[in-house]
N, C-alpha and C positions, 0 to 999 in steps of 0.2 A: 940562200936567203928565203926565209920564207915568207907567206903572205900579208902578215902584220909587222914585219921589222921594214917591208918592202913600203909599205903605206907610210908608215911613221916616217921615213927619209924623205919618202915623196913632199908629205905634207912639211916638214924641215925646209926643206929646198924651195917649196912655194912660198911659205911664209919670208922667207930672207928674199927671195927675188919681188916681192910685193913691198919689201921693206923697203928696197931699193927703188922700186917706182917712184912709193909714195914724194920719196926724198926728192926725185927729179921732176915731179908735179908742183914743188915748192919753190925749185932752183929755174922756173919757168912762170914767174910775174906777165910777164905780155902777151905771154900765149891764152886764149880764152879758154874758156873751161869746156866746152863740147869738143874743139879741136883738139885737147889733150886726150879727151876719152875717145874721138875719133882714133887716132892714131894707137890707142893701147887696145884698141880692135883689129886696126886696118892690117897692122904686121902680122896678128894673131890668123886673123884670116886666110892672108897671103900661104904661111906656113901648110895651115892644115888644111888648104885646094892642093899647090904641090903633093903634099901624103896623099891625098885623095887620090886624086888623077894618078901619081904609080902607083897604088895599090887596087886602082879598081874598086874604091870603097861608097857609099854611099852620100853625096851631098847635103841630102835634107833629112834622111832618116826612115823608115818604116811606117806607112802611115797610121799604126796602133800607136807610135811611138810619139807623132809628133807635138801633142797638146803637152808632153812633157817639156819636150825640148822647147816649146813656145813659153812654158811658165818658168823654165829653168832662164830664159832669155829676157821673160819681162821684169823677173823678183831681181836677177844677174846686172839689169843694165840700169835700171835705177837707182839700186843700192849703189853700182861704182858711181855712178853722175850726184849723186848724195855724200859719197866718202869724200871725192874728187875736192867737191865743194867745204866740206867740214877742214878736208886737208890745211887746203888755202887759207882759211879763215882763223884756225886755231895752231896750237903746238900739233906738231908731225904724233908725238909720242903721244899725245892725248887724245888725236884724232885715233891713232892705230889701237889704243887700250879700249876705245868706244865701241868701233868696228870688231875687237875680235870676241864682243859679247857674243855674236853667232854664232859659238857654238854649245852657249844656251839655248837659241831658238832653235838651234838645231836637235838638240834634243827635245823640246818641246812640238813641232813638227815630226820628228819621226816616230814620238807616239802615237800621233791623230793617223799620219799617213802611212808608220813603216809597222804599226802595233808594237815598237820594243817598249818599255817598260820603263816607267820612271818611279824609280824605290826614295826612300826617304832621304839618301845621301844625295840625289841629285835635286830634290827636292832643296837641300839648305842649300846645296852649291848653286842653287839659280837665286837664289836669295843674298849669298855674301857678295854675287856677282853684280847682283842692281845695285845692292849698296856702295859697291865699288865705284858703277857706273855714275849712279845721285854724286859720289863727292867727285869726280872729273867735272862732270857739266853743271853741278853749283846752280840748282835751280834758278830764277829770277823771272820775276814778271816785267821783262821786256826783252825787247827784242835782242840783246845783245847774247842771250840762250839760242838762238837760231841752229848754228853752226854748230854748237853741242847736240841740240834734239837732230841735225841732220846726221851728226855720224852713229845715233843711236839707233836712229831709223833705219840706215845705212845697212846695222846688224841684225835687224830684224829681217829684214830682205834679201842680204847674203843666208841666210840659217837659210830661208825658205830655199833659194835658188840651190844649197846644196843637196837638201835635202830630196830636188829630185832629180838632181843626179845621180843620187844613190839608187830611186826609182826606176829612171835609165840604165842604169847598172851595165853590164856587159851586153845588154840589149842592143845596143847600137857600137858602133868603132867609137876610142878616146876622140878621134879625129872629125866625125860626124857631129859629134855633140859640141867641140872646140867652133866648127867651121858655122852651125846652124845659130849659136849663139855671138859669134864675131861676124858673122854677114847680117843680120837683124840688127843686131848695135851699132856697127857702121852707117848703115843707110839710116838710122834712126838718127845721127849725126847730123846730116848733112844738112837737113833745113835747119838747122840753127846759123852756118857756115852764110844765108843770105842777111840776119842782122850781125854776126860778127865773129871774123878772119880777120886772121892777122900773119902776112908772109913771114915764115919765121927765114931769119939770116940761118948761114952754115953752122954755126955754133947750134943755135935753135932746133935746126930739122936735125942735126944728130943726134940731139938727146931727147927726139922723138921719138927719132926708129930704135935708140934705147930704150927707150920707155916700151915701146912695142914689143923690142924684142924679150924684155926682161917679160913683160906679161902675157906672152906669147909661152915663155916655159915653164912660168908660173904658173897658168891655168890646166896644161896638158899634166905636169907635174900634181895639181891638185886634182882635176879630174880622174889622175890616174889612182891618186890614192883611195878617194870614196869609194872608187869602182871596185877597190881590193878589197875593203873591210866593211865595218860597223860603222856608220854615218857618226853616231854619239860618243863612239871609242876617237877612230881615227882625227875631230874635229878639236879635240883637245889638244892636240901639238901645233894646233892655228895659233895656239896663245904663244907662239915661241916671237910670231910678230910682234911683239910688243918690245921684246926682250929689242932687237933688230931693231927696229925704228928707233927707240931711244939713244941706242947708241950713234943708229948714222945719221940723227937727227942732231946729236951734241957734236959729233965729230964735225959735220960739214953746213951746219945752220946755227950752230953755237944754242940752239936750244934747252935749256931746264925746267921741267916741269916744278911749279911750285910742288909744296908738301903737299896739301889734300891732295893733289894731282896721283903723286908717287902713291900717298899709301892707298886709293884707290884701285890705283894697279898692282897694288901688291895684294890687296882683297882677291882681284880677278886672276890673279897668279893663283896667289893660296888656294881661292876653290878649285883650278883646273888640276890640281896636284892630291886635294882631298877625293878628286874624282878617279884619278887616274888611279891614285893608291886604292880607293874600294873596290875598284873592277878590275883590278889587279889581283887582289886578296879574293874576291867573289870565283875568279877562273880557276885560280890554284886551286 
């Protein structure tokens, strides 16, 4: 297998395990909203110290390295505490078509920070992708736009957090970079945890350390693909999220996007497909 087929699965496998969080963020009313993103840290965490400590690998990273790993932590923990929020508040499927604008921004960041190149094709595909985005969140001058600009915002923030990852690159262990951004957003948790917890029952705390665990192989699974390819190639199979959410969002919350909703997402489809088939054609 080689190192682009190896990426695209990566990034496959993340997107469907993220798909699945989002759905058990939803299927979790009483749980507050910093305890859920607590926990889709804490397990992550747990995981990649064990790696660490057998392998003798490094905790916090190389100190050339770490204002990466610090910005890849603050663009990383916000955006999730933003999706998290967007989730709750709107359709799963339309919070997920919001969030996986990122990998617009993500090409747009790897021009500034990585020099690759944005040619005229990526240029309209960032364009049919806002317009996708304006018909999900349905502008309005009040507040009930909130939770739409947060999951847009959400993808503005993921693009940057991946983008340097890609900068981390095989500089550091997958597991380094896993561990340094899931111990900084855990403890970033915790003073929320004194205005409000909530004991979750055994039902509750399972489909935490679910939620953990699914983003716990989510994230090494995405971290590993950046680490393999092109930031702006490989972030194009993140739009397969959308695909995923919708379904196990109808499947087990009986949710349907209105129309503008859908054809919005099919905007944001269409351009990742207009992108994939240019850079496709451009390699050959």
């Amino acid at each position: 297998m080689n190192k682009k087929t190896k990426a695209i699965l990566l990034m496959l496998f993340s997107a469907f395990t993220f798909s699945a969080m989002q759905i058990i963020v939803k299927l979790l009313p009483e749980i507050p909203l910093m305890e859920k993103v607590f926990f889709r840290n804490f397990i992550s965490l747990i995981i990649a110290c064990i790696v660490i400590k057998k392998n003798n690998l490094s905790y916090f990273g190389n100190k050339e390295n770490r204002k990466y790993l610090f910005f890849r932590y603050l663009f990383g923990f916000t955006g999730i505490v933003l999706f998290f929020y967007a989730t709750t508040q709107m359709f799963a499927a339309d919070a997920a078509m919001l969030n996986k604008l990122s990998p617009i921004f993500v090409i747009i960041f790897a021009h500034f920070f990585l020099n690759e190149k944005i040619n005229k094709t990526k240029i309209i595909v960032m364009a049919i992708s806002i317009l996708g985005a304006l018909l999900i969140i349905k502008p309005q001058f009040n507040l009930s736009v909130i939770p739409a600009v947060s999951g847009f915002v959400s993808a503005v923030l993921s693009g940057a957090a991946y983008v340097f990852i890609t900068v981390i690159g095989d500089r550091e262990s997958i597991y380094t970079t896993v561990f340094y951004y899931s111990f900084l957003s855990s403890v970033s948790c915790l003073p929320f945890f004194v205005f409000s917890f909530a004991v979750p029952n055994l039902y509750e705390l399972s489909m935490l350390v679910l939620l953990g665990l699914l983003a716990a192989f989510g994230q090494i699974a995405l971290t590993s693909a950046y680490n393999s390819w092109e930031a702006s190639e490989v972030s194009i199979y993140d739009y397969s999220n959308i695909i995923f959410s919708s379904l196990l969002a109808y499947i087990f919350l009986s949710e349907m996007p209105d129309m503008q909703s859908i054809f919005g997402g099919i905007l944001i489809l269409s351009a990742s497909m207009i992108l994939y088939v240019s850079q496709k054609h451009v390699k050959n």
